[in-house]
VOVEXBA-678406 format. One record per residue (C-alpha): residue number from 1; residue in one letter; x, y, z. Coordinates in steps of 0.1 Angstrom, whole numbers, plus 5000, padded with zeros to 4 digits. Each point is the difference from the previous one (the first is absolute). Last residue first. Layout:
<sites>
@seq=NUM&type=A&east=X&north=Y&up=Z
...
</sites>
This chain:
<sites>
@seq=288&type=X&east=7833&north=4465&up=2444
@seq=287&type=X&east=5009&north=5005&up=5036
@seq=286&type=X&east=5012&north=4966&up=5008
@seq=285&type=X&east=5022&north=4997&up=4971
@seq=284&type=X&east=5023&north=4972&up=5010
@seq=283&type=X&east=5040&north=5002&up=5009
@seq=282&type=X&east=5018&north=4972&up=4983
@seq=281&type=X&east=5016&north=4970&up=5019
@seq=280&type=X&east=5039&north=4996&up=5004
@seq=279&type=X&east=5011&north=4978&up=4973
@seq=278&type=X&east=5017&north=4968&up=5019
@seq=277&type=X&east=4974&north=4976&up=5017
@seq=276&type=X&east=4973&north=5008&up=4979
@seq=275&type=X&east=5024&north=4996&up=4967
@seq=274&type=X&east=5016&north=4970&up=5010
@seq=273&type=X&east=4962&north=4987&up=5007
@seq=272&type=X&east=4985&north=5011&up=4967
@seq=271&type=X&east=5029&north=4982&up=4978
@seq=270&type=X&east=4997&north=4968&up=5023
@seq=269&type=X&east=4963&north=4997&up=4992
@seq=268&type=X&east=5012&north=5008&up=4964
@seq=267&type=X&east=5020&north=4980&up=4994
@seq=266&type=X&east=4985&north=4969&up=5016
@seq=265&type=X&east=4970&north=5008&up=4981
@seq=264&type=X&east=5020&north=5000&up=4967
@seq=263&type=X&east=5016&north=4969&up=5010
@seq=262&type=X&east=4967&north=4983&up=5007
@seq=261&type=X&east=4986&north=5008&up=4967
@seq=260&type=X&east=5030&north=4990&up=4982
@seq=259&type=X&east=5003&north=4971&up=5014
@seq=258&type=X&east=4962&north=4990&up=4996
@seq=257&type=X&east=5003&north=5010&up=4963
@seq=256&type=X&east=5031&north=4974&up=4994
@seq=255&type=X&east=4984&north=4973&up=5018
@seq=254&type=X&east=4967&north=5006&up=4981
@seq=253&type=X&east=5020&north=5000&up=4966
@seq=252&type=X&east=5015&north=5022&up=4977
@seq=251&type=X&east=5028&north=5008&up=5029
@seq=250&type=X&east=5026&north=4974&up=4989
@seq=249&type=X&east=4999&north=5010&up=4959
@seq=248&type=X&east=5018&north=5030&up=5014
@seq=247&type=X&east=5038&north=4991&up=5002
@seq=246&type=X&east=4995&north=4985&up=4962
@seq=245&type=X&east=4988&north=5034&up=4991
@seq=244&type=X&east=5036&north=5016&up=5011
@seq=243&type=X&east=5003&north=5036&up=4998
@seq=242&type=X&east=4968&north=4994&up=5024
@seq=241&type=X&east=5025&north=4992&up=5027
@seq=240&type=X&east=5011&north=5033&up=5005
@seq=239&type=X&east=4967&north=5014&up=5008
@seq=238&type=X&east=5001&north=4972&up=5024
@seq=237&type=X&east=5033&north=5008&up=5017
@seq=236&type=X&east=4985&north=5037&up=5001
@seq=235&type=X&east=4971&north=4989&up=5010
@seq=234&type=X&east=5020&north=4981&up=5032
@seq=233&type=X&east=5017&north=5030&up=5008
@seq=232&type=X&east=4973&north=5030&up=4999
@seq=231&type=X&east=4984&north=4990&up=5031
@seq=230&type=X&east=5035&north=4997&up=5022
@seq=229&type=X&east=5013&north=5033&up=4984
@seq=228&type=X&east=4972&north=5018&up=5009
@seq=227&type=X&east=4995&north=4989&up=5038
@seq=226&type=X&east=5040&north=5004&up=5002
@seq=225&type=X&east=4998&north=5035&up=4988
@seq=224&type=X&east=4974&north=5010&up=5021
@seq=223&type=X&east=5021&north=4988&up=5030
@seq=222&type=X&east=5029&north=5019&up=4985
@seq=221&type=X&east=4982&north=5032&up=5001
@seq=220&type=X&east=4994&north=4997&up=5038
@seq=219&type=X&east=5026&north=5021&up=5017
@seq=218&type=X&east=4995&north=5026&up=4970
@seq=217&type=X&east=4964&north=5003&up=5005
@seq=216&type=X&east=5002&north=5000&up=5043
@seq=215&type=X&east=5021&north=5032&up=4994
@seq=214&type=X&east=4979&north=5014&up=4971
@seq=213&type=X&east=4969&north=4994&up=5025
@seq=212&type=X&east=5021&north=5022&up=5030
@seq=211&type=X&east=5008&north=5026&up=4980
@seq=210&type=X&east=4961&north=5004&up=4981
@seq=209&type=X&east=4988&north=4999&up=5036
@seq=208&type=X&east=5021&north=5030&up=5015
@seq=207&type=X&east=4997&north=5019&up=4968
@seq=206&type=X&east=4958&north=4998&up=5006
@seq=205&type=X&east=5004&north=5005&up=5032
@seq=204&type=X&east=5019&north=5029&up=5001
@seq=203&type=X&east=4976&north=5016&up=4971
@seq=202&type=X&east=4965&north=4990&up=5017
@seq=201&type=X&east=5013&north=5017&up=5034
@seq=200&type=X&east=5011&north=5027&up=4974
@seq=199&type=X&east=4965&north=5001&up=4987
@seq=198&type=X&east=4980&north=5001&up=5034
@seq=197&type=X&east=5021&north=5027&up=5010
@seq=196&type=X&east=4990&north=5018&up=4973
@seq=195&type=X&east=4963&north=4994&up=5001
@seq=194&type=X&east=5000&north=5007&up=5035
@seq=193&type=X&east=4981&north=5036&up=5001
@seq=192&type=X&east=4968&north=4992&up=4993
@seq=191&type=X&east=4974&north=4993&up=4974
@seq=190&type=X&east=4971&north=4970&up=5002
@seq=189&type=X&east=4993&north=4997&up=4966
@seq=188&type=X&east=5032&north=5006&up=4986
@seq=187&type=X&east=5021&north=4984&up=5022
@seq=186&type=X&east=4982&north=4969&up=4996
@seq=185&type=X&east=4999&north=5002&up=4963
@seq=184&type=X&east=5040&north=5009&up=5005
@seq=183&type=X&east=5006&north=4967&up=5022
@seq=182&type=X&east=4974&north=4978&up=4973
@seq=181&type=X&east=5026&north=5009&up=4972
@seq=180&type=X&east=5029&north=4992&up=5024
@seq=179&type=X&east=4989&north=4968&up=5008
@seq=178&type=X&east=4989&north=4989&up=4965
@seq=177&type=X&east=5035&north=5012&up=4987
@seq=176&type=X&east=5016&north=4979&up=5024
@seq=175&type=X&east=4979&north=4972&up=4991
@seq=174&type=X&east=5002&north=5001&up=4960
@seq=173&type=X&east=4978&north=5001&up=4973
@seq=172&type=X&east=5012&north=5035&up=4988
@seq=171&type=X&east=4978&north=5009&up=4971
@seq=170&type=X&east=4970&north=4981&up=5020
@seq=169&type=X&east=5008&north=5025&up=5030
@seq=168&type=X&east=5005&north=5031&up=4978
@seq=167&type=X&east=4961&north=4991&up=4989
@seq=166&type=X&east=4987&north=5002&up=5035
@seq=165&type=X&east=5021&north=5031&up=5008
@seq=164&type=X&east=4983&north=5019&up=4971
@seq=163&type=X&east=4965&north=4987&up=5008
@seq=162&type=X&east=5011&north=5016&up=5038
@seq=161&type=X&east=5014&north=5031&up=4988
@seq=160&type=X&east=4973&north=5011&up=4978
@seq=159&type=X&east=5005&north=5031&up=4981
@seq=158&type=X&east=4993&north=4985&up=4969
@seq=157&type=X&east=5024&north=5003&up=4970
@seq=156&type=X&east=5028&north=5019&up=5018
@seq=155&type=X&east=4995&north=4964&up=5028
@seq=154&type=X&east=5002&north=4978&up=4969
@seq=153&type=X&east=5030&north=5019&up=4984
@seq=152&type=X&east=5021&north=4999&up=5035
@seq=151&type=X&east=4993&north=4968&up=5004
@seq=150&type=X&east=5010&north=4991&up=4964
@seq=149&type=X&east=5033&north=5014&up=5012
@seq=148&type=X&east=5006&north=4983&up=5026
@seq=147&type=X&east=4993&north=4967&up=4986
@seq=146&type=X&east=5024&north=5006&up=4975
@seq=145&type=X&east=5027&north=5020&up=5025
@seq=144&type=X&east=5003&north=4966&up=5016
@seq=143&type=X&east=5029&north=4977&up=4990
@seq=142&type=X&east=5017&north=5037&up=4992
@seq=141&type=X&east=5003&north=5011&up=5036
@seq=140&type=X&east=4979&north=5032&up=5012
@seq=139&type=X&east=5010&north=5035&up=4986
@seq=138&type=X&east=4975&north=5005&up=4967
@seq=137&type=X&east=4974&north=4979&up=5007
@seq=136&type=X&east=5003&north=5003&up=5036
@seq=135&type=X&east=4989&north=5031&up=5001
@seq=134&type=X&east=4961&north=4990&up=4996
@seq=133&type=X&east=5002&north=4984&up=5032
@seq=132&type=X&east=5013&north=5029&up=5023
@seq=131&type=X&east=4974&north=5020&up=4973
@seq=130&type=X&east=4969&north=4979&up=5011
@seq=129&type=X&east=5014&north=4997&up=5038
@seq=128&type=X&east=5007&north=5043&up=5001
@seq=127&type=X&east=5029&north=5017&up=4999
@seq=126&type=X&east=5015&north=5020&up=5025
@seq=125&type=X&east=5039&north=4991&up=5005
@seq=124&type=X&east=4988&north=4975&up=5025
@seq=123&type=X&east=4986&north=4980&up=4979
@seq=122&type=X&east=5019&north=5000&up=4971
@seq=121&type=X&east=5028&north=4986&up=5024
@seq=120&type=X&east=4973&north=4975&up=5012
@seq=119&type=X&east=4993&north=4989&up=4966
@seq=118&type=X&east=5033&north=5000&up=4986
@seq=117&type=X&east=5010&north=4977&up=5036
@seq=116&type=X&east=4977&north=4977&up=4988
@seq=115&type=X&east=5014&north=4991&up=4966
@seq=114&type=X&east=5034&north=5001&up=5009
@seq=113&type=X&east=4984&north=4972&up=5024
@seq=112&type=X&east=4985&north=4982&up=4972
@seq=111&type=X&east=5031&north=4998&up=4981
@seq=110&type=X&east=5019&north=4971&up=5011
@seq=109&type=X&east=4968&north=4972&up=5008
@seq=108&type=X&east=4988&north=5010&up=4966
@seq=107&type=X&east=5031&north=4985&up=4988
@seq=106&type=X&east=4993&north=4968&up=5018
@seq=105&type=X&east=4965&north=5001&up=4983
@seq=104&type=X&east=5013&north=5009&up=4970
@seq=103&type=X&east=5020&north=4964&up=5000
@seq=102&type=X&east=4969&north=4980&up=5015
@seq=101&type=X&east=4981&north=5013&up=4971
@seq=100&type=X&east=5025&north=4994&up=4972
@seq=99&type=X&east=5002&north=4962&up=5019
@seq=98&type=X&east=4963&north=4997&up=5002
@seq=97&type=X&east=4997&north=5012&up=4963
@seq=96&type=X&east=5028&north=4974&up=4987
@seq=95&type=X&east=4982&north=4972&up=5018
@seq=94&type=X&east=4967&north=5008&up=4987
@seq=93&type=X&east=5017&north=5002&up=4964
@seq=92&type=X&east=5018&north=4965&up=5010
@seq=91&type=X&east=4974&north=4980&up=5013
@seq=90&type=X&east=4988&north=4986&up=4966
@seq=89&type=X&east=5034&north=4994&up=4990
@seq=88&type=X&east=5000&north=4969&up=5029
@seq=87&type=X&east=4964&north=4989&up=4989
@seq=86&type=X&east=5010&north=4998&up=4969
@seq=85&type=X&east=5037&north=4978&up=5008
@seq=84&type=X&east=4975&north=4977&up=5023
@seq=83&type=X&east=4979&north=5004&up=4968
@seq=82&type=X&east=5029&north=4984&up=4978
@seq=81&type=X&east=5012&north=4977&up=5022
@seq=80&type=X&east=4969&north=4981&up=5000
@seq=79&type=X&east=4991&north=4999&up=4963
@seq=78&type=X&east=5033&north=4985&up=4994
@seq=77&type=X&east=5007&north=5008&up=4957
@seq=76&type=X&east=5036&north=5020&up=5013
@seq=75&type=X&east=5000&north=5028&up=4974
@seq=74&type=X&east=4959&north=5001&up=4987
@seq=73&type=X&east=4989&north=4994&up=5034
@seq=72&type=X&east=5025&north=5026&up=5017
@seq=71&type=X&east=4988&north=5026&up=4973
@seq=70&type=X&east=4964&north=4995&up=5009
@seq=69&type=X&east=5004&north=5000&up=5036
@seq=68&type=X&east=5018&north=5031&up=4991
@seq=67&type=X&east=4973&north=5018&up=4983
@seq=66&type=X&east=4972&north=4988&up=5018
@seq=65&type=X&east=5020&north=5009&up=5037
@seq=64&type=X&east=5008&north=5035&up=4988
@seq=63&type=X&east=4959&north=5008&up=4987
@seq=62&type=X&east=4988&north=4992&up=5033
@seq=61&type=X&east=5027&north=5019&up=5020
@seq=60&type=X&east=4990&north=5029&up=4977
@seq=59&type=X&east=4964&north=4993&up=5007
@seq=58&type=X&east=5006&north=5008&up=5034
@seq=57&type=X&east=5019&north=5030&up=4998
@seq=56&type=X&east=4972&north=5010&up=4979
@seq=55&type=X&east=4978&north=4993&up=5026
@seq=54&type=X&east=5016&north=5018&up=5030
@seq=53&type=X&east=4999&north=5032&up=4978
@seq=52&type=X&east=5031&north=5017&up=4980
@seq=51&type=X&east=5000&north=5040&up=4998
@seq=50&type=X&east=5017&north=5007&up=5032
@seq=49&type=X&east=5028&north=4972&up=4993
@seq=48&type=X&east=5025&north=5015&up=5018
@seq=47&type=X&east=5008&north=4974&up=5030
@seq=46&type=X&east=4984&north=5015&up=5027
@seq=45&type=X&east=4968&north=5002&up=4981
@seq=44&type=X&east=5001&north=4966&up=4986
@seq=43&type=X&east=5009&north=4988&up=5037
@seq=42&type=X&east=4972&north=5015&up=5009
@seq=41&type=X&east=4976&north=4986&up=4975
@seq=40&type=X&east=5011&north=4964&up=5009
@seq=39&type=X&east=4995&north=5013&up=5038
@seq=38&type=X&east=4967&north=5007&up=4996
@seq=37&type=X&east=4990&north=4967&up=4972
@seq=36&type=X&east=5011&north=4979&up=5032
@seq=35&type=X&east=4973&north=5017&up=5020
@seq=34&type=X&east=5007&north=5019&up=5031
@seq=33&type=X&east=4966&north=5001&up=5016
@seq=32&type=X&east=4977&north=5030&up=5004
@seq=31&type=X&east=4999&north=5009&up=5037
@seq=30&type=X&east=4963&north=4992&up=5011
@seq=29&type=X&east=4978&north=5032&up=5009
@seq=28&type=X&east=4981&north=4995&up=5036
@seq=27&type=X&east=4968&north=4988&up=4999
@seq=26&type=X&east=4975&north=5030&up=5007
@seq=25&type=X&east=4985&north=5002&up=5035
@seq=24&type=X&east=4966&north=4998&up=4992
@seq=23&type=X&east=4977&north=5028&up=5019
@seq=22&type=X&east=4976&north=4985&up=5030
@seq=21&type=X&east=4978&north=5024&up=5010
@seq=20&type=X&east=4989&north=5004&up=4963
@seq=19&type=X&east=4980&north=4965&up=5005
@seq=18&type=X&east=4978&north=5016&up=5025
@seq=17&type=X&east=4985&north=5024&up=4978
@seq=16&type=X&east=5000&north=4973&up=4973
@seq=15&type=X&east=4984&north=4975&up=5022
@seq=14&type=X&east=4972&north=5028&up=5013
@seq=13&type=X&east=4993&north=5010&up=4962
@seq=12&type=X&east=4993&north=4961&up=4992
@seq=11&type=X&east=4979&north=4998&up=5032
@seq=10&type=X&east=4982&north=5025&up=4986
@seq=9&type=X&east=4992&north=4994&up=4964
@seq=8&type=X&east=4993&north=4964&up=5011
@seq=7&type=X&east=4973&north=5022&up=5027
@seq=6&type=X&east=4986&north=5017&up=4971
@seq=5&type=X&east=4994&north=4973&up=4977
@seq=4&type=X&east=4988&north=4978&up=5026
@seq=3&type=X&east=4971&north=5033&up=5008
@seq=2&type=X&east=4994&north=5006&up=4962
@seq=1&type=X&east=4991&north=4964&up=4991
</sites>
């Protein structure tokens, strides 16, 4: 038994011996997706609402469709109309938190260069990234002293420039500050003497973009107009309708629940499409 033993012993030892010849490439790391639940929290973020998570924002759409699909049903007695009127009001906190975000974003899109050129100004005067940063809290733009200043706390608190970028980034939630946070982590791991030409290149094109999307904003305002005036007409007619019960008793029934149904997804479908075709699209976080 000793002389199998100690040839399996053997040839095991030759395998592994030629085994570590061959190292395993490791499996490149997979870009985390873009998830829905992302970009809600985002637009909480950008909108104000630090303190307010994806699911409560949730749950208050939840809680706004019961509550007026119950007050429609107890006004109009058309089980139909009132949950397309509950599903309608259910929309509306998520739609008021897009549109606050989509308004800071465009105001974002005006002070982020003052922004940059205060860091390359503190930069050449001396000071270092940490304290370029820090500054901001008390001379950068009022939309963003907040997050500047609980940078400047986190990085007194630890020392740690990177953790201390990494959380100014989920304070901010926006592109232009993700590129400009990963610029200065660059630029401080690698050094050099470009850092402030990099910034003003950053700052020119930062105003030229911001001018050209407020031109292209203003052209096409009344196409996002249009899109919201042609889905809000016919609920409006039928919100109207409901003074009248009698006007109503014609969509208790299959008919009147198919028509509905179809209507709403005709509205909607043609809602989406206006708004692709005339809201310029919004930039992604790539660099998250």
């Amino acid at each position: 038994m000793t002389g199998p033993l100690l040839g399996l012993l053997l040839g095991v030892g030759l395998f592994c011996i030629w085994w570590s010849f061959w190292p395993r490439t490791p499996a490149p790391a997979r870009a985390r997706r873009i998830t829905a639940w992302d970009r809600l929290r985002d637009d909480l973020v950008q909108a104000g609402l630090h303190q307010m998570g994806v699911g409560s924002l949730l749950a208050m759409c939840l809680v706004v469709l019961v509550l007026v699909t119950v007050l429609f049903l107890a006004l109009t007695q058309v089980p139909p109309v009132a949950f397309a009127f509950g599903l309608i009001s259910g929309y509306a906190p998520l739609a008021v938190v897009r549109m606050r975000a989509r308004r800071r974003r465009q105001l974002m899109r005006e002070v982020w260069p003052d922004v940059v050129d205060n860091i390359a100004s503190a930069v050449r005067a001396g000071l270092a990234l940490p304290e370029s940063l820090a500054q901001l809290a008390d001379r950068g733009p009022e939309e963003l002293r907040p997050a500047f200043t609980s940078f400047a706390r986190d990085y007194r608190a630890t020392g740690r420039f990177h953790d201390s970028l990494d959380r100014l980034k989920e304070r901010l939630s926006d592109p232009v500050g993700d590129r400009l946070v990963e610029s200065l982590r660059i630029a401080r791991e690698v050094g050099g003497s470009d850092l402030g030409r990099l910034l003003r290149t950053l700052s020119s094109f930062l105003r030229e973009d911001a001018r050209t999307r407020a031109e292209l904003e203003s052209r096409q305002s009344w196409t996002v107009n249009a899109a919201r005036l042609a889905l809000a007409a016919p609920w409006v007619v039928l919100a109207m309708l409901a003074t009248r019960g009698e006007s109503l008793r014609a969509y208790d029934s299959a008919t009147g629940v198919l028509v509905l149904v179809f209507g709403g997804a005709v509205s909607l479908v043609a809602y989406r499409l206006m708004m692709r075709i005339g809201r310029l699209p919004e930039e992604e976080r790539v660099l998250r």
